[in-house]
C-alpha positions as CSV (number, residue, x, y, z in Angstrom):
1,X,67.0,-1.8,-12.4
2,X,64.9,-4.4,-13.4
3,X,61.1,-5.5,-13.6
4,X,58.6,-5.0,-10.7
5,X,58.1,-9.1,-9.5
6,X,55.5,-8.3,-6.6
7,X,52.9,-9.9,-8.5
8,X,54.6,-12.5,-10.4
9,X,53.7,-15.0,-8.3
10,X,49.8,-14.4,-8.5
11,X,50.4,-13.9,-12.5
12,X,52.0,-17.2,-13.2
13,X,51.1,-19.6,-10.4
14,X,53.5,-22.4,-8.8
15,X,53.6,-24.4,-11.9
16,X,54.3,-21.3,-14.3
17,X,56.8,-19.6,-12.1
18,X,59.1,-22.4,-11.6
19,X,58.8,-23.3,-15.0
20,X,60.0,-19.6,-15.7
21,X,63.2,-19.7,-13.0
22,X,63.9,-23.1,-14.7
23,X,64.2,-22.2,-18.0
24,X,65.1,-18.8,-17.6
25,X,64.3,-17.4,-20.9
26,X,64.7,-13.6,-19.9
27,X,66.9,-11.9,-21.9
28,X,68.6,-9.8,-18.9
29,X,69.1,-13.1,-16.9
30,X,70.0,-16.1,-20.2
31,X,73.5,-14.5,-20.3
32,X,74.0,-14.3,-16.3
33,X,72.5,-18.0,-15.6
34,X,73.5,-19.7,-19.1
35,X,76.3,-22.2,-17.6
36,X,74.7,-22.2,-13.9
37,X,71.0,-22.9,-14.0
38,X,69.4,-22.0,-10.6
39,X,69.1,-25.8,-8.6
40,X,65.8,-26.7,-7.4
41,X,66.3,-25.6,-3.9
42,X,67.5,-22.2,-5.6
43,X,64.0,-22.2,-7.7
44,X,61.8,-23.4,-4.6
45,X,63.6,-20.4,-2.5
46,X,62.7,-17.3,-5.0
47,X,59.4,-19.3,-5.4
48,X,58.7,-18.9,-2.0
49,X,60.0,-15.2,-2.1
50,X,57.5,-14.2,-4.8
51,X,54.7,-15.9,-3.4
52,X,55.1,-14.3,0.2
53,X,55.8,-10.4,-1.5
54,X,52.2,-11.4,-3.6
55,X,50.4,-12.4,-0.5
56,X,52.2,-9.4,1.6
57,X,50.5,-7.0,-1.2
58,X,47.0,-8.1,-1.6
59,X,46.5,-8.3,2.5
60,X,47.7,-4.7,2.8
61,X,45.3,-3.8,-0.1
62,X,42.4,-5.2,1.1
63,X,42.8,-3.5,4.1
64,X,43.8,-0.1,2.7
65,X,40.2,-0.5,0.8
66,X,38.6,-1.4,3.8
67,X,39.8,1.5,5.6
68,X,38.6,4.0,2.6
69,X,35.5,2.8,2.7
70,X,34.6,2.9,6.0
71,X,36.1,7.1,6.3
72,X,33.6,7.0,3.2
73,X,30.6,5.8,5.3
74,X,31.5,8.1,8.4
75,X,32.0,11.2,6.5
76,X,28.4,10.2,4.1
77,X,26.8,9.5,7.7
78,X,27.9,13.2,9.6
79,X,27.0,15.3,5.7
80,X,23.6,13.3,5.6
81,X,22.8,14.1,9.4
82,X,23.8,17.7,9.2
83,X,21.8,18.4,6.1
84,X,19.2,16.6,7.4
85,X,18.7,17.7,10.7
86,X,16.4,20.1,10.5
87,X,14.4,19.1,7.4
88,X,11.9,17.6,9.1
89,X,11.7,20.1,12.1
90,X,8.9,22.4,10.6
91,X,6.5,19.2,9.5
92,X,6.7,17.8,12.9
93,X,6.2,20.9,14.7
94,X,2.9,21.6,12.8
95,X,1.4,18.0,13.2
96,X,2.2,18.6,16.9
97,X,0.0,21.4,16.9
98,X,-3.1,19.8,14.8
99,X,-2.9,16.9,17.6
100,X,-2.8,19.1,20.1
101,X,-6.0,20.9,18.7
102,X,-7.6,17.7,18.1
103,X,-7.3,16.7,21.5
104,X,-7.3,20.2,23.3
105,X,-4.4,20.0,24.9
106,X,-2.9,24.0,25.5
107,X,0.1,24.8,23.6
């Protein structure tokens, strides 16, 4: 029905949300609130609201990031390994054999 106020908080700050709730100059809420303003316990309430739904959404996306990224780094680590295995296989195998020449050591 109305305006998504997660981040409202984070947008305006202490000073510039109760500033906001004081004066109230949204047109959906000037008619409701005209002849009762919100008190200053009212204000420091929804203040508090905000300010723990702001905090509540930047924790949980941090850690949604952090979570991606890491599935990122497996999944990069197993495709690199697998493509990689046996790259090297054929060069290794062939120096084995010129030391083993060089030092005469049977095969």
């Amino acid at each position: 029905m109305g305006p998504d106020l997660t981040d409202a908080y984070s947008k305006l700050g202490p000073e510039g949300l109760d500033s906001s709730l004081e004066t109230l100059y949204f047109p959906a809420m000037a008619p409701l609130y005209a002849y009762r303003p919100l008190t200053p316990n009212e204000r420091r309430d929804v203040a508090a609201l905000l300010q723990s739904a702001s905090r509540r959404q930047a924790e949980s996306a941090t850690a949604e990031v952090a979570g991606i990224g890491l599935l990122g780094l497996v999944v990069l680590i197993i495709v690199t390994g697998a493509a990689g295995r046996h790259r090297l296989k054929p060069v290794r195998q062939r120096l084995v054999e010129r030391a083993r020449l060089q030092t005469g050591r049977p095969a």
